[in-house]
C-alpha positions as CSV (number, residue, x, y, z in Angstrom):
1,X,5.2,99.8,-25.2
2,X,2.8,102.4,-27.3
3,X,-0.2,104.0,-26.1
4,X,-3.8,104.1,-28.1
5,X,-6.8,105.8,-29.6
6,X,-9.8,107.1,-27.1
7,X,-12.4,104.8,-28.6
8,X,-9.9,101.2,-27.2
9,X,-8.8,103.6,-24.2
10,X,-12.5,103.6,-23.5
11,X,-13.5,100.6,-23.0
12,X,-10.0,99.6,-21.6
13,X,-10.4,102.3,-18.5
14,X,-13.8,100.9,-18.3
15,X,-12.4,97.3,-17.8
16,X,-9.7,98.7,-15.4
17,X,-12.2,100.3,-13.0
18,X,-14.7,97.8,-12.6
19,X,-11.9,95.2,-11.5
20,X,-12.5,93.2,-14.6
21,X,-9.7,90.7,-15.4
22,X,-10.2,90.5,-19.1
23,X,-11.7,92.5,-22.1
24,X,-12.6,90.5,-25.6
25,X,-13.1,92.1,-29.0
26,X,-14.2,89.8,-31.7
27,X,-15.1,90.9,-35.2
28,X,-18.9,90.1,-35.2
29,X,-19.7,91.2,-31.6
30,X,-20.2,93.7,-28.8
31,X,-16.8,93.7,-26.7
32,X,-17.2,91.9,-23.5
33,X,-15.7,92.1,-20.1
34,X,-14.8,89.1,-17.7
35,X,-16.2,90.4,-14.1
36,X,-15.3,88.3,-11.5
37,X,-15.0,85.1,-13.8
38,X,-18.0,85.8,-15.7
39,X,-18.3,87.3,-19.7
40,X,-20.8,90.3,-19.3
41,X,-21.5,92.7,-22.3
42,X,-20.0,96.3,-22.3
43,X,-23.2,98.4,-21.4
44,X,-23.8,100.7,-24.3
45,X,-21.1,98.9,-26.9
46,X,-21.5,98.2,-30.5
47,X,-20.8,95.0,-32.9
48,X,-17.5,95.4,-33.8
49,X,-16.9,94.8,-37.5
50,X,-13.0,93.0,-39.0
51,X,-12.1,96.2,-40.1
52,X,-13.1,97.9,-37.0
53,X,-11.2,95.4,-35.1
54,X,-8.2,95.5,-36.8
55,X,-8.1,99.6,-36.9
56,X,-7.8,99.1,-33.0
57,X,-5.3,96.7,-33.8
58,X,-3.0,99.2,-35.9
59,X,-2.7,101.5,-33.5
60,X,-2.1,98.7,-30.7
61,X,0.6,96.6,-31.8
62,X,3.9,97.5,-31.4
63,X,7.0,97.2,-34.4
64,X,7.1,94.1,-35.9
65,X,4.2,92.3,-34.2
66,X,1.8,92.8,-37.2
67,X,4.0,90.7,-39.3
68,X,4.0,88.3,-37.0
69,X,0.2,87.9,-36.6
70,X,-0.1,88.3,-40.3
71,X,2.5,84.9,-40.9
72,X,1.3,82.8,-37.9
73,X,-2.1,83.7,-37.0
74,X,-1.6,85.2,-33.3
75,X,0.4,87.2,-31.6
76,X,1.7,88.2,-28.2
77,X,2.3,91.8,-26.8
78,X,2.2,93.9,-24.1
79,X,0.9,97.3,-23.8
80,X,0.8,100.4,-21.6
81,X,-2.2,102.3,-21.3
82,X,-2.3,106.4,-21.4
83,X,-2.9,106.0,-17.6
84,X,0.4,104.3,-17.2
85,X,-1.2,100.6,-16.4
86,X,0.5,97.4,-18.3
87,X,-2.0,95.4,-20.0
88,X,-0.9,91.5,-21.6
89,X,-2.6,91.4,-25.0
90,X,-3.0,88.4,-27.8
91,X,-4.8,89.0,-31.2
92,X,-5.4,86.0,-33.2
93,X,-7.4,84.8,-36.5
94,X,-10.8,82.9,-35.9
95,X,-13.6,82.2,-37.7
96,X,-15.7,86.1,-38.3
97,X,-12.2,87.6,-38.5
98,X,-9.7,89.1,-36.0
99,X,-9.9,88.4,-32.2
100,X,-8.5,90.4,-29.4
101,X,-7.8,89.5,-25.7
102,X,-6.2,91.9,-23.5
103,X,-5.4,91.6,-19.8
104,X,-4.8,94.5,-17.2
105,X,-1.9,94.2,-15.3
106,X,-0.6,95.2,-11.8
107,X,1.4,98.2,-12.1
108,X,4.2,97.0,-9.5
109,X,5.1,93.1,-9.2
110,X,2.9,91.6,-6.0
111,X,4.5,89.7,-3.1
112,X,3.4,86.2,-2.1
113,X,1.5,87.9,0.7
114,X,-0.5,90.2,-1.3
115,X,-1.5,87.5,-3.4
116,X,-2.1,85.2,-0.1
117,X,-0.8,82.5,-1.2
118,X,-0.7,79.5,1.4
119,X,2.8,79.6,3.3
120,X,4.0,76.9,1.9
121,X,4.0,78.5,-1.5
122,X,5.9,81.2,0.2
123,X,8.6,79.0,1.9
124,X,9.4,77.8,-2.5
125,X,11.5,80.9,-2.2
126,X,14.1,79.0,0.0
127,X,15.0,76.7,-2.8
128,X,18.3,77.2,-4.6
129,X,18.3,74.7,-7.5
130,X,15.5,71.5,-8.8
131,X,12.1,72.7,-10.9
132,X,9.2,74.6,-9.9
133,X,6.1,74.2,-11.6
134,X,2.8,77.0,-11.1
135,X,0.0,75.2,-13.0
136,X,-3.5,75.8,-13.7
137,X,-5.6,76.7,-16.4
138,X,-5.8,80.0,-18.0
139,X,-6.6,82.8,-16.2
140,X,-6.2,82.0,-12.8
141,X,-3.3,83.7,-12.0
142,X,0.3,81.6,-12.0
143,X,2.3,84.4,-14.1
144,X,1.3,86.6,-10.5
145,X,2.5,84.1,-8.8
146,X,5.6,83.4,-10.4
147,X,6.6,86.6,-10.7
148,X,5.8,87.1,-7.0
149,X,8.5,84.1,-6.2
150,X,10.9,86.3,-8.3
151,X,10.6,88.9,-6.9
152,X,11.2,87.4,-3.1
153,X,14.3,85.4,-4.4
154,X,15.6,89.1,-6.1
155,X,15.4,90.8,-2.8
156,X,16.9,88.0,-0.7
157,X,20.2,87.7,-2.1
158,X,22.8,88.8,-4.6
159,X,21.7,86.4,-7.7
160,X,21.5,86.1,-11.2
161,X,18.0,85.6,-12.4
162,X,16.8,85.6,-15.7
163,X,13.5,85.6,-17.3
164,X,12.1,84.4,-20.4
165,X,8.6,85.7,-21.3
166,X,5.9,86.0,-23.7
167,X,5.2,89.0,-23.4
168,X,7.1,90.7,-20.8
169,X,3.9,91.7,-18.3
170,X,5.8,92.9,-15.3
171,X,8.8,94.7,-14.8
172,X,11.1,93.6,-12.6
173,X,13.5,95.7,-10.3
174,X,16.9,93.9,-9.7
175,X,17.0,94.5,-6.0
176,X,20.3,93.2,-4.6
177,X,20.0,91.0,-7.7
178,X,21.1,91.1,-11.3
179,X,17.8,90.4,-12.9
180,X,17.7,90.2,-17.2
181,X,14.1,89.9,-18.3
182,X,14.4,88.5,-22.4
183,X,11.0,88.7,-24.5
184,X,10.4,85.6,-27.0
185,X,10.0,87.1,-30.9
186,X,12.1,90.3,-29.7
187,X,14.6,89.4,-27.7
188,X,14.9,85.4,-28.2
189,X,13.2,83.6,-31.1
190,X,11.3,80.8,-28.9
191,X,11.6,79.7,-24.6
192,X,13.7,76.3,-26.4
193,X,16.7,78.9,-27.5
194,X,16.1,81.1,-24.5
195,X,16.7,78.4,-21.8
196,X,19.6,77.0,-24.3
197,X,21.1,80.4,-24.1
198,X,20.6,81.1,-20.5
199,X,23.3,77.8,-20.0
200,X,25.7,79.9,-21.3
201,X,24.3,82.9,-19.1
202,X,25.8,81.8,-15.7
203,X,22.4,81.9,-14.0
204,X,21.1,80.8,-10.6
205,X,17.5,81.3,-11.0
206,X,15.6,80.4,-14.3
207,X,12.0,81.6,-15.1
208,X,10.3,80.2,-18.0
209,X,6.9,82.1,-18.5
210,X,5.4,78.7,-20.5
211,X,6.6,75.1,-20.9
212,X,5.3,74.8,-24.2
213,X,7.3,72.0,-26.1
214,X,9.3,68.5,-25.6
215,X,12.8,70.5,-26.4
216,X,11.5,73.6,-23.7
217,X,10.8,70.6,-21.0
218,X,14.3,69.3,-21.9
219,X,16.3,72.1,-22.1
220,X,14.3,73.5,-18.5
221,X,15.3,69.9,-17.1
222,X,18.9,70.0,-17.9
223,X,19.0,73.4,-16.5
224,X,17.8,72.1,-13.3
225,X,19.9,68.9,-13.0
226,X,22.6,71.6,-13.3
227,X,22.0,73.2,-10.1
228,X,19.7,76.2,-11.5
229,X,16.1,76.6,-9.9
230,X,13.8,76.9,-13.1
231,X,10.3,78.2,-12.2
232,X,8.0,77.7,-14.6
233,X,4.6,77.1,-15.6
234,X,2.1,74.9,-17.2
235,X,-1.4,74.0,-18.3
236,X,-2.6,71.3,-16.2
237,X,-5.4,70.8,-13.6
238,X,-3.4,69.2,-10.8
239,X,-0.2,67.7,-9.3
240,X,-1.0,64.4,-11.2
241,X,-2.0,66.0,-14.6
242,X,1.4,67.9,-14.2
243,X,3.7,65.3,-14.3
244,X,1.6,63.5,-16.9
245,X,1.8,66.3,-19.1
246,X,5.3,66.5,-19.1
247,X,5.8,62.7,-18.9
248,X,3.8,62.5,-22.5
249,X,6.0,64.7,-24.1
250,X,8.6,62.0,-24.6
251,X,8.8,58.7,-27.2
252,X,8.3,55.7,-24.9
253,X,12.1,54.8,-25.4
254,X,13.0,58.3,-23.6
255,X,10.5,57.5,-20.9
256,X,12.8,55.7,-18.5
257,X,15.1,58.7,-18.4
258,X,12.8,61.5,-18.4
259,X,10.9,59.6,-15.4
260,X,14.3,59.6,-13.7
261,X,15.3,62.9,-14.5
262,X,11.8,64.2,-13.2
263,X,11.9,62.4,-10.2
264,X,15.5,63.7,-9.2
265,X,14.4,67.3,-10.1
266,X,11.2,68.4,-9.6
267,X,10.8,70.0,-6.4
268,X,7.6,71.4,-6.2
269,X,4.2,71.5,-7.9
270,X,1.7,74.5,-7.5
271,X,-1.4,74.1,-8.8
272,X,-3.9,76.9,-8.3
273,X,-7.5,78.1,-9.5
274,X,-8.8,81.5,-8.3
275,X,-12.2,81.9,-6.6
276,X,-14.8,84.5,-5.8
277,X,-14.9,85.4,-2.6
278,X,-18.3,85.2,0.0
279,X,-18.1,88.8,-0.2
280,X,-18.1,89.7,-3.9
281,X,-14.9,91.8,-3.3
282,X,-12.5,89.8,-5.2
283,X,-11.0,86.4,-6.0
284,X,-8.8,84.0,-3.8
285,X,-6.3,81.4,-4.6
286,X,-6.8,77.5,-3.6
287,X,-3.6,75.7,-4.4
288,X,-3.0,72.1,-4.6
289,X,0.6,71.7,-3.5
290,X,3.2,68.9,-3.9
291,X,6.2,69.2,-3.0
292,X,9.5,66.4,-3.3
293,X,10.0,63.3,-0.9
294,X,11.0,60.0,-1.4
295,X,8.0,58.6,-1.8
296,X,6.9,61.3,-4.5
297,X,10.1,60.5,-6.5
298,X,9.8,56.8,-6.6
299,X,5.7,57.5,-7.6
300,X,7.1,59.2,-10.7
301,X,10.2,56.8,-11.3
302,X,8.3,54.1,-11.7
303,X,6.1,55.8,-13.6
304,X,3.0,55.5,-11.1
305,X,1.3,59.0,-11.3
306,X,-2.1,58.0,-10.9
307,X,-1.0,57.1,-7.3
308,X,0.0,60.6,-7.1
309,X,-3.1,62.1,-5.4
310,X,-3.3,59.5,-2.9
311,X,0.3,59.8,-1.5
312,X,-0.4,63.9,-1.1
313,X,-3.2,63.1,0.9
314,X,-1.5,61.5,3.4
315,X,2.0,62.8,3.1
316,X,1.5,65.8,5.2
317,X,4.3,67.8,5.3
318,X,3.0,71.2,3.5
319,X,0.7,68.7,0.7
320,X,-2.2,69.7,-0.1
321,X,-5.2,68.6,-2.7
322,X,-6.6,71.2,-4.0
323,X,-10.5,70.3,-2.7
324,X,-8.9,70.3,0.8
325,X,-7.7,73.7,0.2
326,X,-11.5,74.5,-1.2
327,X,-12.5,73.3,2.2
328,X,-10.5,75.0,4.6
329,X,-11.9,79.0,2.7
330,X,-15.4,77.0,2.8
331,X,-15.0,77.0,6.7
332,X,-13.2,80.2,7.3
333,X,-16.1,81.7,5.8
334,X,-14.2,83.2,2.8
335,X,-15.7,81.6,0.4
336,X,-19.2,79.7,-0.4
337,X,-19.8,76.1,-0.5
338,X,-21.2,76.5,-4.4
339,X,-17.9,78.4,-5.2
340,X,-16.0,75.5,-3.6
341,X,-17.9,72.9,-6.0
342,X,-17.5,75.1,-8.7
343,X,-13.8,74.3,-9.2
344,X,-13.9,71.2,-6.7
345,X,-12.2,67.6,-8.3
346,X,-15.2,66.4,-6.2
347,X,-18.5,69.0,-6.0
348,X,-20.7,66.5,-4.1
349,X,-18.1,67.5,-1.2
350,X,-19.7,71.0,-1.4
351,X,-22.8,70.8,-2.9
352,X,-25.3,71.3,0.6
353,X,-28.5,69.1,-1.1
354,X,-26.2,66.6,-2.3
355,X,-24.2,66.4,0.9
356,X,-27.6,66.0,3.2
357,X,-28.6,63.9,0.9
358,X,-25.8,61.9,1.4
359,X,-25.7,61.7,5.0
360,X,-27.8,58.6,4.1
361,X,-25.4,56.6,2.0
362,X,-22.6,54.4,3.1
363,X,-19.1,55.8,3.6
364,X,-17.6,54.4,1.0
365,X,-19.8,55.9,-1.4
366,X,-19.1,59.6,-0.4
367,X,-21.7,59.5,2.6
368,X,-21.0,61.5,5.3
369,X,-19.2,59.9,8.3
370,X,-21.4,59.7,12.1
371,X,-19.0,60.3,14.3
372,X,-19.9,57.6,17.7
373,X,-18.4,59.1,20.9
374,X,-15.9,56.9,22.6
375,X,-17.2,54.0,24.2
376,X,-16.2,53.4,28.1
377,X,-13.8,50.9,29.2
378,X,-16.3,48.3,30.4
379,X,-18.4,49.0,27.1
380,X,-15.1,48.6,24.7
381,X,-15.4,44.8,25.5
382,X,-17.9,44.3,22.9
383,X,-16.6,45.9,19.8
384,X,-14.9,44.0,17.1
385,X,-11.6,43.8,17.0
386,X,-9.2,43.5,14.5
387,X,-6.6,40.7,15.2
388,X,-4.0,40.7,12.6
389,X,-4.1,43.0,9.4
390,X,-2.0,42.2,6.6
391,X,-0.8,44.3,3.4
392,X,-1.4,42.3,0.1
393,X,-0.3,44.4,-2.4
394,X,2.8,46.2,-0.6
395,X,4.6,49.0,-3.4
396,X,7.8,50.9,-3.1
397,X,6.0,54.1,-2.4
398,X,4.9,51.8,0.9
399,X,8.0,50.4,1.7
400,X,9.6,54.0,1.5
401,X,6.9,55.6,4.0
402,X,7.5,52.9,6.4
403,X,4.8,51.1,6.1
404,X,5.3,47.6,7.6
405,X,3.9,44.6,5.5
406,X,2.1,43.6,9.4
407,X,0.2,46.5,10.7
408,X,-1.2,46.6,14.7
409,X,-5.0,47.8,14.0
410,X,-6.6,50.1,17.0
411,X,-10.5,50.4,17.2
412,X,-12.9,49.6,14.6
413,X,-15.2,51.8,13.8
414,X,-18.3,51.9,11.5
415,X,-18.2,48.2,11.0
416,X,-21.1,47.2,8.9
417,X,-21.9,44.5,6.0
418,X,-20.0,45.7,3.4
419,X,-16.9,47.3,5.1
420,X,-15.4,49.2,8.5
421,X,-13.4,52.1,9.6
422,X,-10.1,51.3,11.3
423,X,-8.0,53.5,13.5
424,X,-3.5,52.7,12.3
425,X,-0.5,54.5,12.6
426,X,0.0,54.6,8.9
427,X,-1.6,56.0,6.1
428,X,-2.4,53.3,3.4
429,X,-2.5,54.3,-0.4
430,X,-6.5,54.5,-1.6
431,X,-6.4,51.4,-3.7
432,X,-4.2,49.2,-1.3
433,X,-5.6,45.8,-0.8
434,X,-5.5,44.0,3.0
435,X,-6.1,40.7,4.7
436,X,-8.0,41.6,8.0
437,X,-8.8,38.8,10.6
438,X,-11.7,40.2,13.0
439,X,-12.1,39.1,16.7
440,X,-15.5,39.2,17.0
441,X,-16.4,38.5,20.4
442,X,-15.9,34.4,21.0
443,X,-15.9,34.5,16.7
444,X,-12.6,35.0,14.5
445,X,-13.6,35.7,10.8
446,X,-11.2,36.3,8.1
447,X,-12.0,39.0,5.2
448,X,-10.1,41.1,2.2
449,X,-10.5,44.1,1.8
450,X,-9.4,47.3,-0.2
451,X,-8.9,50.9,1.1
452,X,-11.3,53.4,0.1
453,X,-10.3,56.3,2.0
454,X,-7.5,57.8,4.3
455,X,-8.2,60.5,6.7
456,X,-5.5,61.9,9.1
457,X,-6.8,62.4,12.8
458,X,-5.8,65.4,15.1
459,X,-4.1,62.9,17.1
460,X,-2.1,61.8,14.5
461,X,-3.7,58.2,13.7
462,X,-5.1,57.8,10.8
463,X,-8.0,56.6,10.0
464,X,-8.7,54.1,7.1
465,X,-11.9,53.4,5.2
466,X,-12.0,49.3,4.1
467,X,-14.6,48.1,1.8
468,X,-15.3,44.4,2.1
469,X,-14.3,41.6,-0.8
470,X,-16.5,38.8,-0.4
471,X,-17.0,37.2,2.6
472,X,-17.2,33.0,3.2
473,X,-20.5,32.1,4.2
474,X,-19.4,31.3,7.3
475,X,-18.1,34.9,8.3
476,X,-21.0,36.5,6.6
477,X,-23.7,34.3,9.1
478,X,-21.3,35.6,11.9
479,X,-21.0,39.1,11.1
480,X,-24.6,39.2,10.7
481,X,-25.4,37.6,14.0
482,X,-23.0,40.4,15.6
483,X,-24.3,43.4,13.6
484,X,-28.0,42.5,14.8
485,X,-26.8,42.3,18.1
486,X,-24.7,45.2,18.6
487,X,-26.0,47.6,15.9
């Protein structure tokens, strides 16, 4: 690492003590400063010319790095500061000239607990072999969290974990471990040689800072089928896109065997985004979190991953989507409803006007549900019940979950023209099409239907959203006459 000039120390001490997470210098403009997500101007900063920009750069880069910016264009690096912080840096080639990107970095390596992560991130450190993945987009924090899990796993126990980086941002201490941290473009050419050579290494943990390329994904996999636990991470924007990601790496005829080879290893998916907190102080992580099961093995296998989202939602076990997570620091108060719908898969969940308005819609729809307290005994008499429910379209992923093919139904709930709420013992992929036959009163009426939601109760039934197919005329007449009656 080298140290700089006053006028980049500057604006770099600046960055540090306002908490910012990023500073930007582009030839062309003012430098800027990300503040708690958000590009703001450096007060009292001038327009940075090429020239000026690359004089920062000259005194910046360490041995060898300008020739490789100069022959590819960009450039990875790290950096210590004349206050002693680490800072992650990459200058590239765009448009108006040179471009640079520099992140501060903690000065010792954080654990899981400081970066409060959920505990079922923390519990990844258990695992002794199969592949971890931290995903996300940039910026929101998986080389903290990775480095957190490797830290936990060197104080544990006596192993042999090695690192392969671009750059090297923290420095690790071996602990009871024998930890070897390798820098691609100094101390390995590219992560594909590095995991190659790490075989040869006689490792038991495996971090990969990026999965970059089809023969990095490859190499990492073999790795893992060996009995090493590779933690690495990826681009993606959930669980789903994960997998997909790798998955497209391959030709179609390697498909079958990747999907297998995936399946068998993959033990865990983190995917995180970091948000503001309600009180301004700094940002929190929501994770969505999948981890291995049957059911999540034979999803990928057969090559199912847009099913993948449905069977975390009702796996249990640790899973988690990611708006779920959103939810649960919307109602510890930790962070606001617009923050939650500002990274949200679904923002109507958070946005208050949309969500009021709402309230009006049917369920299925996204409406909110009314709740109906539980009806006595003597008043039970009346509702419709459902008589026999059958499974249509029964999978492997349902057969593996132990979901029979004939389900018993308990109480219907917000039965209605177009669809009803039912109370089972099983959760039902969203998408899974059933046979219903309704008892209603003296009147038995037969209808299809598919699942539109699953929500698990804190009794541990679940309950199951079913929007209507269409009805005979015959059950419609007599599902009318009952509606107007009981409604």
């Amino acid at each position: 690492m080298t140290s700089f000039g006053s006028t980049l120390g500057a604006l770099m001490k600046r960055t540090f003590e306002l908490r910012c997470s990023d500073l930007h210098l582009q030839a062309g403009l003012r430098p800027r400063m990300r503040l708690q997500g958000e590009l703001i101007e450096v007060e009292g900063s001038v327009a940075l010319d090429d020239g000026a920009v690359r004089g920062l750069l000259g005194g910046l880069l360490p041995d060898g790095s300008q020739a490789r910016l100069e022959a590819q264009g960009y450039v990875d690096f790290s950096v210590m500061d004349d206050g002693g912080t680490s800072w992650r840096g990459h200058a590239y080639r765009q448009r108006t000239g040179l471009a640079l990107a520099l992140r501060p970095l903690a000065g010792a390596v954080p654990s899981l607990e400081e970066l409060r992560l959920p505990q079922v991130v923390v519990r990844l450190a258990d695992l002794r072999s199969g592949l971890v993945l931290v995903t996300g987009p940039t910026g929101t924090g998986k080389t903290s969290t990775l480095a957190a899990l490797t830290r936990r796993l060197a104080e544990a126990e006596a192993l042999n974990i090695i690192t392969i980086e671009d750059p090297l941002e923290y420095q690790h201490a071996s602990g009871r471990s024998l930890l070897q941290q390798r820098a691609v473009g100094v101390d390995v050419p590219t992560f594909h040689q590095g995991v190659i050579d790490s075989l040869h290494e006689d490792p038991d943990v495996l971090l990969v800072g990026e999965l970059r390329d089809l023969e990095t994904v490859r190499a990492a996999l073999t790795a893992a089928e060996t009995g090493v636990l590779v933690l690495a991470t990826l681009h993606a924007n959930d669980a789903a896109q994960t997998v997909e990601r790798i998955l497209d790496l391959f030709e179609n005829e390697e498909l079958p065997l990747a999907r297998a080879m995936l399946s068998q290893s993959l033990r865990a998916v983190v995917s995180q985004v970091l948000v503001d907190e309600r009180t301004g102080k700094g940002r929190l992580p929501a994770c969505e979190v999948m981890l291995q099961s049957p059911a999540i093995s034979a999803l990928i296998r057969a090559g199912r991953t847009h099913e993948l989202r449905s069977a975390i939602q009702v796996a249990g076990e640790g899973m988690i989507l990611l708006d779920d997570s959103l939810e649960a620091l919307v109602q510890a108060e930790q962070v606001t409803p617009e923050e939650a719908a500002r990274h949200a898969r679904d923002p109507q969940r958070f946005a208050r006007a949309v969500r009021l308005e709402a309230r009006e819609r049917p369920w299925w729809l996204g409406g909110a549900l009314r709740r109906r307290p539980r009806a006595a005994a003597a008043e039970r008499r009346h509702e419709a019940r459902v008589q026999a429910l059958t499974l249509v379209n029964v999978g492997e992923y349902d057969d593996l979950i132990g979901v029979p093919r004939e389900l018993t139904a308990g109480r219907t709930r917000d039965l209605s023209h177009d669809g009803a709420r039912l109370e089972l013992d099983h959760p039902l992929l969203i998408g899974a099409r059933l046979r219903l036959t309704f008892a209603l009163e003296d009147v038995v009426i037969e209808a299809d239907g598919e699942v539109r939601s699953v929500s698990r109760e804190d009794d541990g039934r679940f309950q199951i959203g079913v929007r209507f197919g269409r009805l005979t005329a015959e059950a419609a007449k007599a599902l009318d006459l009952y509606l107007r009656l009981h409604s």
